[in-house]
N, C-alpha and C positions, 0 to 999 in steps of 0.2 A: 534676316541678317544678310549684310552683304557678303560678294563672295568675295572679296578685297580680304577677309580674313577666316575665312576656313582653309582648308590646306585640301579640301578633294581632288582640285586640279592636279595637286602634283605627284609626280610619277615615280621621284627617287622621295627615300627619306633623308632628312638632312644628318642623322646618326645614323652610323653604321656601325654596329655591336657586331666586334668578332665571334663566330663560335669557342664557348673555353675549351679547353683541352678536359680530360677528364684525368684526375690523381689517381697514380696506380691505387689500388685495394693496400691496405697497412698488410704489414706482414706481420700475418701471428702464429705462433709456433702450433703443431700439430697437439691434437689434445692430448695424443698420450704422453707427448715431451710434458707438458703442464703437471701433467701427473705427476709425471716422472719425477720432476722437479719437488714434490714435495712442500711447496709452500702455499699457505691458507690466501687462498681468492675468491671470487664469485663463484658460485656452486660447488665450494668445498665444505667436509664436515670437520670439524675441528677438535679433539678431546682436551680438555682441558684437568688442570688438579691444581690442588690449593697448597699452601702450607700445613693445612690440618689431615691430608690426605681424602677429599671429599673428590669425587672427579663429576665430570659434566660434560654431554655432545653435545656441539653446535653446527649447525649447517648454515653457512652467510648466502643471506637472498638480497633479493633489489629489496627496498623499501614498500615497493605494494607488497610484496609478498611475507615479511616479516610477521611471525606469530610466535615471540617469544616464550611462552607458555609449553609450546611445544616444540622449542629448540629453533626454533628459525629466527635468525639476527640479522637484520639488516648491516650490510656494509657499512652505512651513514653512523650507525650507534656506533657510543663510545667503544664497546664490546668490538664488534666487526672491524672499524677502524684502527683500536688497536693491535688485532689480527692479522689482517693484510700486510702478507709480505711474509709470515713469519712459519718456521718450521719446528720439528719436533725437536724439541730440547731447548728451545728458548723459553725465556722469560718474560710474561708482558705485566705491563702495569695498563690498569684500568680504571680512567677518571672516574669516579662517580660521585653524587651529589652528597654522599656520607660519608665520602673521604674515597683515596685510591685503593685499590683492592691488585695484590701479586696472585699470577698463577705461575704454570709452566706449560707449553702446549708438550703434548705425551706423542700425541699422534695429527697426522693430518692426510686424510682422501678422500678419493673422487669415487662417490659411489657411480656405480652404471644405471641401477633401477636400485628404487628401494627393497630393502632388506638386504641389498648386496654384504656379505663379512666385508669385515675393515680390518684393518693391523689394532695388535692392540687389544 
């Protein structure tokens, strides 16, 4: 190959990429304010109840972690989706393929390690 088109010779490059700057870190509130706050999010457990008085705990995981058999809901399900956000004494409805289904969330915390008491 000629040297008429390789670029070895030369000494600058012809783009010059500034360095980026780097985005502060997001700001998120300290875990026990999460707590504090009360509302069902990622690694929260959740109590729920029906209209027929039947209750059920949920604890919302990521998606690999999800084993609903043994109470772990993923965020993405209808279940956990329509969770998020919500605190003790609301109401959620829940799509499901057999029709929507009403609970009331009773309680909502953050265990530290399992078996920790919960409210409730």
């Amino acid at each position: 190959m000629s040297k008429a088109f390789t670029k070895e010779d030369d000494v600058t490059p012809d783009v010059v990429v500034p360095p980026r700057a780097k985005a502060p870190p997001p700001e998120t509130a300290p875990i026990e304010q999460l707590r504090n706050e009360g509302k069902a999010r990622l690694g929260a457990r959740v109590k729920l109840s029906d209209g027929e008085g039947h209750e059920a705990e949920y604890r919302l995981v990521t998606p690999d972690e999800a084993d609903p058999p043994h109470g772990a809901v993923s965020v993405e399900s209808p279940l956990g989706r329509a969770l998020l956000g919500k605190s003790a004494g609301d109401d959620v409805t829940v799509e499901r393929p057999r029709g929507p289904a009403e609970y009331t969330v009773e309680a909502v915390w953050f265990a530290m390690q399992p078996g920790d008491p919960h409210p409730g």
